[in-house]
C-alpha positions in Angstrom: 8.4 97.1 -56.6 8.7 94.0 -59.2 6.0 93.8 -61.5 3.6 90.9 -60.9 3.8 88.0 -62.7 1.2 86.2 -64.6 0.0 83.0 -62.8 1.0 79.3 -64.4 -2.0 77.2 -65.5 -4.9 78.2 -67.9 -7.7 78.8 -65.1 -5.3 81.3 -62.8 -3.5 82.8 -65.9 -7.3 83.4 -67.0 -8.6 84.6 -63.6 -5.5 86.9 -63.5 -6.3 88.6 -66.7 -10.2 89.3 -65.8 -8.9 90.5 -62.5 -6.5 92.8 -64.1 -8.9 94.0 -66.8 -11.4 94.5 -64.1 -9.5 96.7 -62.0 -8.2 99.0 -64.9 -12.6 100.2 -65.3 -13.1 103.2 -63.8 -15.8 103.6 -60.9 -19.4 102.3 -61.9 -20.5 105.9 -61.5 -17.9 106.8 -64.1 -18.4 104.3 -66.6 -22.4 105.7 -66.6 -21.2 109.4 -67.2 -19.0 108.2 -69.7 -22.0 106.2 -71.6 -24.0 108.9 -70.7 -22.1 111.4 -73.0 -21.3 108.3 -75.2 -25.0 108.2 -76.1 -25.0 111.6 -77.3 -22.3 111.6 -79.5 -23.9 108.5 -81.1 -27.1 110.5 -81.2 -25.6 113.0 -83.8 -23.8 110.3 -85.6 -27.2 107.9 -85.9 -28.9 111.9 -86.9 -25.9 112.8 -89.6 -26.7 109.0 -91.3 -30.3 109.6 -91.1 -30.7 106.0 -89.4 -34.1 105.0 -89.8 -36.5 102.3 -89.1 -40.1 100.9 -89.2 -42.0 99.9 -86.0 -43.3 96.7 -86.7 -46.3 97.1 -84.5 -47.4 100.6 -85.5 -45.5 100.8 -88.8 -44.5 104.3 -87.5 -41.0 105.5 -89.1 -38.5 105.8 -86.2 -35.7 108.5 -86.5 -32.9 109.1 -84.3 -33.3 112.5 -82.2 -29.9 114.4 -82.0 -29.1 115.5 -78.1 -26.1 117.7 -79.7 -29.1 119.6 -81.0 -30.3 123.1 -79.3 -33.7 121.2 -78.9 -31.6 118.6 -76.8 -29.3 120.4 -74.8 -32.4 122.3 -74.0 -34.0 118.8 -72.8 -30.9 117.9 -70.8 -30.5 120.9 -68.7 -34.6 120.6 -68.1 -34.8 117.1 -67.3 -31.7 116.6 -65.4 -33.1 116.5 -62.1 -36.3 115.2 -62.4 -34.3 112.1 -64.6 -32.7 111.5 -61.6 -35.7 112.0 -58.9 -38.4 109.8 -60.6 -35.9 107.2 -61.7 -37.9 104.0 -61.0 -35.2 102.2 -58.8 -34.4 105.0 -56.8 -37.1 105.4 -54.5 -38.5 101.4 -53.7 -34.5 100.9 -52.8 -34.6 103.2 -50.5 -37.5 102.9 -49.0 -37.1 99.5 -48.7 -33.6 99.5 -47.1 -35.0 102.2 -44.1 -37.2 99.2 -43.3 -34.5 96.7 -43.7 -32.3 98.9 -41.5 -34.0 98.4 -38.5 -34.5 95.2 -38.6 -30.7 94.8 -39.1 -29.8 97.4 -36.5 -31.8 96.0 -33.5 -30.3 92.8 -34.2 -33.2 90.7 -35.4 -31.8 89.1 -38.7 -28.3 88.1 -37.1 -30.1 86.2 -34.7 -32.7 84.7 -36.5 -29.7 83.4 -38.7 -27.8 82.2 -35.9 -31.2 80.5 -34.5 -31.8 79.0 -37.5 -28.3 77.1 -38.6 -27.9 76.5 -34.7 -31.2 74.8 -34.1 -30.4 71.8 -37.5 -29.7 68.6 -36.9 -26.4 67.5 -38.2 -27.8 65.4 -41.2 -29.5 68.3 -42.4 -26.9 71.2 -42.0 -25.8 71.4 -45.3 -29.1 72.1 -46.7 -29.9 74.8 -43.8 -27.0 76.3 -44.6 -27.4 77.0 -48.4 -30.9 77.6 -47.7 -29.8 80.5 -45.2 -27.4 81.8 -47.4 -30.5 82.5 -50.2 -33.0 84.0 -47.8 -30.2 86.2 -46.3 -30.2 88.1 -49.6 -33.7 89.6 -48.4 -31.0 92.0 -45.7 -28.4 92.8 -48.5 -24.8 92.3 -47.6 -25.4 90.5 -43.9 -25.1 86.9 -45.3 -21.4 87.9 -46.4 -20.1 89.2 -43.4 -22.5 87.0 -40.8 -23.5 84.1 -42.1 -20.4 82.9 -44.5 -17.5 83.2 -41.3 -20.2 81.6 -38.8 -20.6 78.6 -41.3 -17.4 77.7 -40.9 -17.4 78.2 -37.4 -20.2 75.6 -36.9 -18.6 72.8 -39.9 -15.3 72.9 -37.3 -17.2 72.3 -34.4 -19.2 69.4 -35.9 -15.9 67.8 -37.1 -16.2 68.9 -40.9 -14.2 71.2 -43.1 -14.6 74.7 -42.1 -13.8 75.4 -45.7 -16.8 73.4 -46.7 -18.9 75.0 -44.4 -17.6 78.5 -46.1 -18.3 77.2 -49.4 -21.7 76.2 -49.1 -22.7 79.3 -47.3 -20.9 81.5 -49.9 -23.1 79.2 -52.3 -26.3 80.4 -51.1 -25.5 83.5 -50.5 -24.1 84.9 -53.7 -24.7 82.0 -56.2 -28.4 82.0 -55.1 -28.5 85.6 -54.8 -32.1 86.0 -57.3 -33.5 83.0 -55.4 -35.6 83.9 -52.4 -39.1 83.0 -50.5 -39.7 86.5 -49.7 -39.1 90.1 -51.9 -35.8 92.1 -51.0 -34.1 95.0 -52.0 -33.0 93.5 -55.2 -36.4 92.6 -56.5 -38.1 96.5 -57.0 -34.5 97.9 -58.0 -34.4 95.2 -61.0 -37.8 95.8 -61.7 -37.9 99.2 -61.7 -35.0 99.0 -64.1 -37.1 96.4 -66.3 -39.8 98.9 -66.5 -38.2 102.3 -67.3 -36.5 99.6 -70.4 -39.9 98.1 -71.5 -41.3 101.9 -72.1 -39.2 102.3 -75.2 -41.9 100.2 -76.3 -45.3 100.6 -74.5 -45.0 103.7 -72.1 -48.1 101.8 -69.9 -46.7 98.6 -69.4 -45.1 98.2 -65.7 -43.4 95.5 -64.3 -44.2 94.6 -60.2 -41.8 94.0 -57.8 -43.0 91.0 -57.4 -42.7 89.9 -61.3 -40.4 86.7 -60.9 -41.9 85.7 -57.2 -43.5 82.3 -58.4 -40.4 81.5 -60.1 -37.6 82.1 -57.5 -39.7 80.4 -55.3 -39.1 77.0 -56.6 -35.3 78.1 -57.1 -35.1 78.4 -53.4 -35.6 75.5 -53.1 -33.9 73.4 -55.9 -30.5 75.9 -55.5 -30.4 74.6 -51.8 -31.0 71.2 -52.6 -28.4 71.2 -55.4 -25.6 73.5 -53.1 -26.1 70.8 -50.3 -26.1 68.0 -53.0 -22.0 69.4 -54.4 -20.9 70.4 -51.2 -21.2 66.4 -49.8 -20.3 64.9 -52.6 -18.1 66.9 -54.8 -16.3 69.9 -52.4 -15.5 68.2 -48.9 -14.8 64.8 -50.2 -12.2 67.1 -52.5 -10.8 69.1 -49.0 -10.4 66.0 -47.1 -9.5 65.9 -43.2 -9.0 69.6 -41.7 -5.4 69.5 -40.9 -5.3 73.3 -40.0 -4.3 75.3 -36.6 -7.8 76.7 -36.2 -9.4 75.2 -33.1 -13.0 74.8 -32.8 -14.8 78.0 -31.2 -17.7 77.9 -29.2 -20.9 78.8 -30.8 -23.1 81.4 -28.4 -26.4 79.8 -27.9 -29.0 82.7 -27.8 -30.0 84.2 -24.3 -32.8 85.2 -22.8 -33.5 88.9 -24.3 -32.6 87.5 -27.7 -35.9 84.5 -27.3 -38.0 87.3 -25.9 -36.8 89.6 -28.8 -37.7 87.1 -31.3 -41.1 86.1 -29.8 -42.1 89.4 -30.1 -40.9 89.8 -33.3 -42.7 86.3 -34.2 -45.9 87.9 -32.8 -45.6 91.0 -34.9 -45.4 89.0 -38.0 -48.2 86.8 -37.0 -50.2 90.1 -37.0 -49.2 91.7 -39.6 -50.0 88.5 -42.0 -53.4 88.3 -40.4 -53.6 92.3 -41.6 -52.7 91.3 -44.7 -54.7 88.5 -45.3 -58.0 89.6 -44.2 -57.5 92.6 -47.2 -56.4 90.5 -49.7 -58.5 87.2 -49.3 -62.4 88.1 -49.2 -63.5 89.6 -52.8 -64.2 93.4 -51.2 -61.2 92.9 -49.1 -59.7 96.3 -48.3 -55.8 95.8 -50.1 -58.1 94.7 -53.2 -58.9 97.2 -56.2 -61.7 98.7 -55.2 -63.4 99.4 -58.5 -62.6 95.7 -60.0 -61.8 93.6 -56.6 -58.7 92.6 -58.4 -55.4 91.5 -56.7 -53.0 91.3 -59.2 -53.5 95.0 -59.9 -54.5 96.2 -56.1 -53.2 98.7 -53.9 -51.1 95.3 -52.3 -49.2 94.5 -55.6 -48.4 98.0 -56.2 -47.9 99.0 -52.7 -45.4 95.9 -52.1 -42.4 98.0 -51.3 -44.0 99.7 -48.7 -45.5 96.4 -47.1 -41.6 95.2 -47.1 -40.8 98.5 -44.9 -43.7 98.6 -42.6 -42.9 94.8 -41.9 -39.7 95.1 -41.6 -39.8 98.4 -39.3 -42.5 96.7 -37.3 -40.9 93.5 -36.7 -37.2 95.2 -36.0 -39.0 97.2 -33.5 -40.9 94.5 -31.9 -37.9 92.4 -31.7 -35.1 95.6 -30.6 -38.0 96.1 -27.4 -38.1 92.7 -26.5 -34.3 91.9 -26.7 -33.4 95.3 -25.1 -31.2 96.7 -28.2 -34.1 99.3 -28.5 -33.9 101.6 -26.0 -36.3 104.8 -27.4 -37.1 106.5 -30.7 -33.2 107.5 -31.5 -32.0 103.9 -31.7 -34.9 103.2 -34.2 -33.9 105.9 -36.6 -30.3 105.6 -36.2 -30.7 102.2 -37.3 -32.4 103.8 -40.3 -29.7 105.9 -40.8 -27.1 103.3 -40.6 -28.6 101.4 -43.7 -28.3 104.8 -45.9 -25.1 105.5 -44.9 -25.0 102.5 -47.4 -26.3 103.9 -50.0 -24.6 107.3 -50.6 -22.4 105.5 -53.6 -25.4 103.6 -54.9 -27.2 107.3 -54.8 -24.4 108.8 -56.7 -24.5 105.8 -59.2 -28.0 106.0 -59.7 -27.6 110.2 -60.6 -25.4 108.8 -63.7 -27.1 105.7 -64.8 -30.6 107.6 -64.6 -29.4 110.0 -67.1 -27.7 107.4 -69.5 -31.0 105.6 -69.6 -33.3 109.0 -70.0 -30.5 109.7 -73.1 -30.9 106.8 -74.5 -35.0 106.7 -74.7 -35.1 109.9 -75.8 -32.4 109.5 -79.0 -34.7 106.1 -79.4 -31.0 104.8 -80.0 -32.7 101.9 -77.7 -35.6 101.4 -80.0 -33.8 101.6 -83.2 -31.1 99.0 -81.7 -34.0 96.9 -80.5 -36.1 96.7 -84.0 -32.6 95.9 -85.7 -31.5 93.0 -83.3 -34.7 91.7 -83.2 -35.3 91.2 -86.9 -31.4 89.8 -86.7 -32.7 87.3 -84.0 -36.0 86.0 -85.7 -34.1 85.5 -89.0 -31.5 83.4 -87.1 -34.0 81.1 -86.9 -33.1 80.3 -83.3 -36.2 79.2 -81.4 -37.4 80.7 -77.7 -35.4 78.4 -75.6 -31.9 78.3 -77.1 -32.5 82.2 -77.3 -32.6 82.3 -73.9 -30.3 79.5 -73.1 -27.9 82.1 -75.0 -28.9 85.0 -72.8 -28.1 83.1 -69.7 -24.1 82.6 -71.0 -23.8 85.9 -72.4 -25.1 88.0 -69.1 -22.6 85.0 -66.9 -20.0 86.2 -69.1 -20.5 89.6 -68.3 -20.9 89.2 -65.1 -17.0 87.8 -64.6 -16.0 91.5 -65.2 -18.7 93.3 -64.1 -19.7 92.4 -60.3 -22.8 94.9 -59.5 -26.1 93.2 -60.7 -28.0 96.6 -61.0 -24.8 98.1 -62.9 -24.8 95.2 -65.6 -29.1 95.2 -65.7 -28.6 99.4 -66.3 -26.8 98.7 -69.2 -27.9 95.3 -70.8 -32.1 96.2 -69.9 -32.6 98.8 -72.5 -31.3 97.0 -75.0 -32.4 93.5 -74.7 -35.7 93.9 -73.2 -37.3 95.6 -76.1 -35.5 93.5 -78.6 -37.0 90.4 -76.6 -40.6 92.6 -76.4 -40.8 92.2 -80.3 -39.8 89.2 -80.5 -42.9 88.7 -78.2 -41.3 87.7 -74.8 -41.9 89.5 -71.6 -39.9 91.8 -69.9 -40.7 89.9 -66.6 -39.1 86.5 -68.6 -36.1 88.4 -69.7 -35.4 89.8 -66.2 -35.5 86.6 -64.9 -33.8 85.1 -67.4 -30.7 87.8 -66.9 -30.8 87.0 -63.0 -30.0 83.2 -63.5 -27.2 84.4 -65.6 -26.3 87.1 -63.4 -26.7 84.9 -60.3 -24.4 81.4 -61.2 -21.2 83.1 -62.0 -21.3 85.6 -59.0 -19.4 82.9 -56.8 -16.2 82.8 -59.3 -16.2 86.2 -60.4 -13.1 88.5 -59.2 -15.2 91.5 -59.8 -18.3 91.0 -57.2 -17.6 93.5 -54.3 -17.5 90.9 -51.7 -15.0 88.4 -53.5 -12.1 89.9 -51.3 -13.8 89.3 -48.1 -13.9 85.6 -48.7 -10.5 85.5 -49.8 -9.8 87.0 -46.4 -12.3 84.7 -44.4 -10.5 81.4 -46.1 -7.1 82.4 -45.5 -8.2 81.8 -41.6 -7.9 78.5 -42.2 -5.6 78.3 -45.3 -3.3 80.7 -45.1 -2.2 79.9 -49.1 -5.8 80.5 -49.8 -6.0 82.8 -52.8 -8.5 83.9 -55.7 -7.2 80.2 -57.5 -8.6 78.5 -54.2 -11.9 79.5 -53.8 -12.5 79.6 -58.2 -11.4 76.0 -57.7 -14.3 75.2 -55.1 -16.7 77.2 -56.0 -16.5 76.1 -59.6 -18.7 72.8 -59.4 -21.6 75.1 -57.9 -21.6 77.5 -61.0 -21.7 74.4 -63.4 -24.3 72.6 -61.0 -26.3 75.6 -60.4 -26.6 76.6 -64.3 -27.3 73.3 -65.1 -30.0 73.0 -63.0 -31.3 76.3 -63.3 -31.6 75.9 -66.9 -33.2 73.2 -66.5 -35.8 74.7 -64.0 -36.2 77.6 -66.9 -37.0 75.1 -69.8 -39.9 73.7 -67.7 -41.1 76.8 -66.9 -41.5 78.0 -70.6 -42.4 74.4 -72.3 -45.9 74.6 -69.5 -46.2 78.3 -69.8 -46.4 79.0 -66.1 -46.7 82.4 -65.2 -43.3 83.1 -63.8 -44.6 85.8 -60.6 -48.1 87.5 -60.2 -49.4 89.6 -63.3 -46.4 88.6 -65.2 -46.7 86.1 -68.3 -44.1 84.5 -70.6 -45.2 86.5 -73.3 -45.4 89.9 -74.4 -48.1 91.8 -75.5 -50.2 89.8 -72.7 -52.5 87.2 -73.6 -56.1 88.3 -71.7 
């Protein structure tokens, strides 16, 4: 076989080599076993130079503990499973995803997707289109495989570049993948990593599900107003006139089991928020905390990943009876069971990465790495928003090799969240900080799991259609999207708007 050739022109000869380098990492799984044991050989290194350094807010001397020690193979063979078993992330993804599954497998989010780009009027389908693209990230991977191929299905039938249509789907969908009007599966799997990283500092502190809600909100909408905005002016005008041999495809209006199924799942919901509502509104409501009435720290905040399931389940169910696809009990759970057959590499990657981040709290590698870069930081003079102007580049950068967001936040959370905890910014701003980052170069990054697919989904209608093509029209969202993004970010910190419920800009809270 002849060896491949390097690509002409800066941008593909630079694509190329990311691809390349990207392919050469081993599995994520692998990489964390492989920091895993990294971490304790750095543990009796830091040990053997007697590392040491002073907690600025206790003054309390901290030393490096040596896992090659008796004392921490001991730990290690103890704590192995239960690392693994009450790692944060672990359960609230799961959990969450059983709920999700259902709704999936009876059908309900594919055709409230289809209902909802169908029923747009022309002048508006752009902005539907993005927009359905960012609340699809609530069901995980359907917006990839559903909603991205149908796009372009309905752009040909309107007249319009299929391409375009592809694009601006594929905008939504993974370059506003942390923007959202509701919580889904990525939202208590960050946070969950943001927390077991913020307890290098302050073992009580916890960060909600929920953390970024208020902020994503607003992203919703200004990513879908800015994905319509360079798709019309900037991407089709750039494709031109469809010249290609696809024809135009009828689009399946929904029949009559589908309505019912959605009117009962409409009905469901309407309950369910009535539920809701009546224990969370009146002061003694029953979701409340019963000692203090509070609803930041109630039973409904910290019970937020099971309300996703329950609704979920409910509605899936409601809709699966209505529109026929659930027949009895079995189809219920083997929707259930569908969404974790899903899971069983995420499961094994979460066995590795929970050890790697248990290792590194307990050599207080983290901590020591923390005080250090944090001191670096505040003598660099650099003030709160170029810091985290900075943050968004780096973790962009990162993200061009290294597609999985939880993979990347595994790695980069115990590290930068308690270097930005001392420097007196919140975990819940630097997770949302990471996600913008994490979020505006998924779209031109070789690396994210889905970027074949598209490749394959474009090449239906350009058959020349490669990685070049799609970095090429997918380019002016990342620079839009970052720009704007940014922008969104500065505004949030200049006012010092909370950026989700019980989660301030600043760390330790001000009361």
């Amino acid at each position: 076989m002849a060896k491949q050739q390097a690509p002409s022109g800066f941008i593909n000869k630079f694509l190329y080599y990311v691809e390349k380098i990207g392919n050469a990492l081993p599995h994520p799984a692998t990489l964390f076993a492989g920091f895993a044991f990294l971490v304790i050989l750095l543990s009796w290194v830091a040990a053997q130079f007697n590392l040491q350094v002073i907690h600025p807010g206790t003054g309390e001397t901290i030393q490096p503990f040596n896992l090659l020690s008796v004392e921490g193979l001991h730990l290690i063979l103890k704590k192995m499973v239960t690392n693994f078993t009450e790692f944060a992330p672990l359960g609230v993804v799961l959990v969450a995803m059983l709920g999700i599954g259902i709704a999936e497998g009876s059908g309900l989010i594919g055709t409230a997707l289809r209902l909802l780009v169908l029923s747009s009027p022309k002048r508006i389908l752009t902005f539907v289109i993005v927009f359905a693209g960012i609340m699809s990230n609530t069901a995980s991977e359907v917006g990839y495989v559903l909603l991205i191929p149908l796009s372009a299905i309905i752009f040909l039938a309107v007249g319009r570049h299929p391409i375009a249509g592809m694009a601006a789907a594929f905008a939504g969908v993974s370059g506003g993948y942390s923007a959202n009007l509701l919580l889904g599966t990525i939202d208590p799997l960050l946070a969950g990593l943001s927390q077991e990283a913020a307890h290098i500092i302050d073992m009580d502190y916890t960060v909600n599900p929920a953390a970024n809600y208020y902020f994503l909100f607003v992203s919703t909408f200004l990513i879908a107003t800015a994905g319509t905005w360079v798709t019309e002016r900037i991407v089709e005008p750039r494709l031109g006139v469809y010249t290609g041999e696809a024809e135009p495809e009828e689009i399946k209006k929904l029949n009559a089991a589908e309505k019912k199924g959605l009117r009962y799942a409409i009905l469901t919901a309407l309950a369910v928020v009535v539920l809701i509502l009546a224990g969370v509104l009146p002061e003694s409501g029953y979701l409340r905390d019963p000692q203090t009435g509070s609803l930041l720290h109630s039973p409904f905040m910290k019970g937020i990943v099971a309300v996703i399931f329950i609704t979920a389940a409910m509605m899936g169910i409601a809709y699966g009876i209505g529109a026929g696809t659930i027949k009895n009990d079995s189809d219920v759970m083997k929707g259930m069971g569908k969404s974790m057959e899903t899971m069983g590499t995420y499961i094994v990657l979460v066995f590795f990465a929970a050890q790697f981040v248990a290792y590194f709290r307990w050599t207080n590698l983290g901590l020591i790495f923390a005080i250090e870069g944090a001191s670096v930081l505040q003598s660099s003079g650099l003030g709160s928003i170029p810091l985290m102007i900075g943050f968004i580049v780096l973790t962009g950068l990162i993200n061009l090799v290294m597609g999985s967001a939880s993979a990347k936040w595994t790695i980069m959370a115990p590290v930068f969240i308690p270097m930005f905890m001392l420097l007196g910014y919140s975990p819940e701003l630097t997770q949302v900080v990471y996600r913008i980052g994490d979020s505006v170069t998924n779209i031109i990054s070789p690396m994210m799991s889905y970027f074949a697919l598209i490749v394959a989904f474009m090449q239906k209608y350009d058959k020349k259609a490669g990685i070049g093509t799609i970095i090429s029209t997918m380019l002016p969202y990342t620079v839009v999207f970052t720009i704007v993004w940014t922008a969104l970010l500065i505004v949030w910190m200049v006012f010092a708007l909370p950026i989700g419920p019980d989660a301030p800009l600043v760390y330790p809270p001000v009361n």
